[in-house]
C-alpha positions in Angstrom: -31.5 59.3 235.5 -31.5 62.4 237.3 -31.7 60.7 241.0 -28.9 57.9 240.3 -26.5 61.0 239.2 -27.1 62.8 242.3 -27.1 59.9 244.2 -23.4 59.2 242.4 -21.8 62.2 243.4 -23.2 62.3 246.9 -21.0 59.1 247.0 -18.1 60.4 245.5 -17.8 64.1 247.2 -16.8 62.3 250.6 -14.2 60.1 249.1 -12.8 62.8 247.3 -12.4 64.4 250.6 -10.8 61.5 252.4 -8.3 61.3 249.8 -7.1 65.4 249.7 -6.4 64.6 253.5 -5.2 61.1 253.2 -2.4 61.0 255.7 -0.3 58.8 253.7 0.1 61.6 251.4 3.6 63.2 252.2 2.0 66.4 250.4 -1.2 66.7 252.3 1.0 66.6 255.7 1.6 69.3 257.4 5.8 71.1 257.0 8.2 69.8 259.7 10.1 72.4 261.6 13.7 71.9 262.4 14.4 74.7 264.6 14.3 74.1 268.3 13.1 76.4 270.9 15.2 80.2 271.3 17.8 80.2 272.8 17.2 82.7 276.1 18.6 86.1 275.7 22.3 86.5 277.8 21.6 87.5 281.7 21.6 91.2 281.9 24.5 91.8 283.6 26.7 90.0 281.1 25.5 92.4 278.6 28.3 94.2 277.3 27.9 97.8 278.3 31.1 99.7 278.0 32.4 99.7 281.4 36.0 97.6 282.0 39.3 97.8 283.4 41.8 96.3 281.6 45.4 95.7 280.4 46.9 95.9 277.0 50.3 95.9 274.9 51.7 95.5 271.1 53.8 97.2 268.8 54.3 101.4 268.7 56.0 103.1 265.9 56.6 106.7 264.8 57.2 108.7 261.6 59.5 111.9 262.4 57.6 115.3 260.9 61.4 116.5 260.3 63.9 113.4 260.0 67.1 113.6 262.2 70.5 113.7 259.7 71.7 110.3 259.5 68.5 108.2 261.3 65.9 106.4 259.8 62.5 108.5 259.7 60.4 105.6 260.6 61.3 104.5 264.7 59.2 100.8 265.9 59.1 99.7 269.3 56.5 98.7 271.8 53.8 100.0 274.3 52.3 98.4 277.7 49.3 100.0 279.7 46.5 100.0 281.6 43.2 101.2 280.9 39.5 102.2 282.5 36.5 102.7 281.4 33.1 103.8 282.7 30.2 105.7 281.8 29.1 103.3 279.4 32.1 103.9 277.2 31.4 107.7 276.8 34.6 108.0 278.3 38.1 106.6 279.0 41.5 106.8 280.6 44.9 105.0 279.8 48.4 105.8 281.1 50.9 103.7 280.1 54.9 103.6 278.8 56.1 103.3 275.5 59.7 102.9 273.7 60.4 103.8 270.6 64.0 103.4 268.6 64.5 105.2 265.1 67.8 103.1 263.7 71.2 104.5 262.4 71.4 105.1 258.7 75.3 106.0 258.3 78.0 106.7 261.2 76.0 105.8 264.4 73.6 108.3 264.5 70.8 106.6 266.1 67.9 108.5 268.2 65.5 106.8 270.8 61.8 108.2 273.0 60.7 106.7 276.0 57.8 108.0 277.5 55.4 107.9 280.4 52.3 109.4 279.8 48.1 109.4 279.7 45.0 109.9 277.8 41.5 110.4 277.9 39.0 109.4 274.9 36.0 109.7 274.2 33.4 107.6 272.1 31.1 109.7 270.2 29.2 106.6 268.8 28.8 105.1 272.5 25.0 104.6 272.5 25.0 102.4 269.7 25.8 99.5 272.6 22.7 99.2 273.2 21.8 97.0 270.0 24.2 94.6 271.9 25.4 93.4 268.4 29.3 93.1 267.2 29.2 95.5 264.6 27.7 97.8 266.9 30.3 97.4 269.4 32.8 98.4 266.6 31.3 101.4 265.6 30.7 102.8 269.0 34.7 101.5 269.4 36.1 104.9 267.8 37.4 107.2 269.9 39.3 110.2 269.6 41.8 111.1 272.4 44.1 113.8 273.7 46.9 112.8 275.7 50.3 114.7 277.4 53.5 112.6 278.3 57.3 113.2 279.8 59.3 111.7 277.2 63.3 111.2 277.5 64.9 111.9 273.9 68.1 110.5 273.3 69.7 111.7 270.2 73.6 109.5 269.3 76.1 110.7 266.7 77.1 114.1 265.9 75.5 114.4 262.8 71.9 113.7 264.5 72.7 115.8 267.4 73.2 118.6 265.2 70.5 118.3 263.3 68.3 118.5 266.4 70.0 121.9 267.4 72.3 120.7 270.2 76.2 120.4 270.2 78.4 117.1 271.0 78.8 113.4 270.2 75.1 112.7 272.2 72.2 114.6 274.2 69.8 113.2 276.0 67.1 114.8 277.9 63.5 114.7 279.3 60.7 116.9 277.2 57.1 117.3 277.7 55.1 115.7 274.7 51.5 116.2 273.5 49.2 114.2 271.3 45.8 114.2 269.7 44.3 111.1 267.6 41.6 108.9 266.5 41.3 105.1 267.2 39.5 102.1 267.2 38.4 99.5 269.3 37.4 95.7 268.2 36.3 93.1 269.8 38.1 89.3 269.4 36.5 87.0 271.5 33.1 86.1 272.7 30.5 88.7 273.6 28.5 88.8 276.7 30.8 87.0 278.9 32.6 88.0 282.2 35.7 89.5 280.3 37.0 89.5 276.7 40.2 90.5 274.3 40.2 93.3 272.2 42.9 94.6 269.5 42.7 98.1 269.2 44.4 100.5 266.5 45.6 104.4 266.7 46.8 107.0 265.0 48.1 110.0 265.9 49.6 113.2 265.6 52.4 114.1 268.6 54.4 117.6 269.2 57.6 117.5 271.0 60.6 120.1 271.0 64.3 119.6 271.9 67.7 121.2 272.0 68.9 123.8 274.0 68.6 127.0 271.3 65.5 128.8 269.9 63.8 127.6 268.2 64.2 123.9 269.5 64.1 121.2 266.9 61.0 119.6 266.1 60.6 116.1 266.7 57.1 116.1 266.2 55.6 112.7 264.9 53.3 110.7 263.2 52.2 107.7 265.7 50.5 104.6 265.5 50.0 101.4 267.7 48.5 98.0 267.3 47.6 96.7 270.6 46.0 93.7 272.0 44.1 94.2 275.4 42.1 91.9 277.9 39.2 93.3 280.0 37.3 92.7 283.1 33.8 93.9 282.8 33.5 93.2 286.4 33.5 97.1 287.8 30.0 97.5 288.6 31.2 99.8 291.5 31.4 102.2 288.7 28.7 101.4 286.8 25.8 103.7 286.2 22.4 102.2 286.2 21.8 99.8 282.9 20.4 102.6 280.4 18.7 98.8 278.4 
């Protein structure tokens, strides 16, 4: 008895064996992988690094600190400039024209700023590129800036003009203006590539004094823009060496 039982289950073990790793046996094979091979990382010098040129415009509009008598507080218009970077975004520098137009509210009064001016910014957050990643781009995208301009006021209607401390029908004239505010720059389009569209969004805070007494009026501001820009990353004259 004993030897036709061990004989038995030396016959059996093997088959049992065979059939755990029967082929045919979808659950005995072996998982499938779908994913294909990694893509290879960007070249290195399409790797986004913070330094551009570029070109950008959109819409600029104001809120008067002290509204003139007769015009609307809140003035809309447009701004076009141009715009370099370097330093791996630590820094930057944009001059560029603006126009603003603040619309009559009763009798023709009706005030307008046109101004030529620049700014320089800087990115607190700029390391943060080297992740190479979109949301780090955004963060290391804020900036705050200072910036001084030469901007013509022109003030219509008596009402306005008086208000601004000058005398007549109209004044006009050209007044230095100075700003300080934060931003934000995002990117649009596709990473890692020769050049790219942003849209970039500021706020801030201008001072500017007119009228011939003392004190001038103030025509001080709350600013913003909406801008769209495209950049060339293509300045490697002015790159530093890649810090990753």
């Amino acid at each position: 008895m004993r030897t036709w039982i061990c004989t038995a289950l030396a016959l059996a073990w093997p088959a049992s064996l065979l059939a755990a790793s029967d082929p045919a046996d979808p659950a005995t094979r072996p998982p499938l992988s779908s994913a294909g091979p990694e893509e290879p990382p960007p070249p290195r010098s399409l790797l986004y690094d913070g330094n551009y040129w570029g070109v950008l415009g959109g819409l600029a509009g104001s809120r008067l600190d002290v509204p003139l008598a007769g015009v609307a507080p809140l003035g809309l218009g447009g701004r076009l400039a141009v715009r370099f970077s370097t330093v791996t975004q630590f820094m930057d520098l944009e001059g560029g024209v603006e126009y603003v137009a603040h619309s009559s509210l009763a009798e023709s009064n009706q005030a307008s700023r046109l101004a030529f001016g620049v700014h320089g910014a800087l990115h607190p957050a700029f390391p943060l590129l080297v992740f190479n990643n979109w949301f780090y781009d955004v963060i290391s995208g804020i900036h705050l800036f200072v910036g001084a301009a030469a901007a013509r006021v022109a003030i219509d209607g008596s009402q306005a003009v008086a208000s601004a401390r000058a005398k007549g029908d109209s004044a006009a004239d050209w007044r230095p203006l100075l700003s300080s505010g934060v931003g934000v720059d995002i990117p649009v389009s596709a990473r890692n590539q020769p050049s790219g569209w942003w849209l970039t969004a500021r706020y801030a805070l201008r001072w500017l004094r007119f009228g011939p007494s003392t004190p001038y009026g103030d025509l001080g501001d709350s600013h913003f823009q909406v801008l769209l820009g495209w950049r060339s990353y293509d300045n490697g004259w002015a790159r530093l060496p890649r810090p990753f």
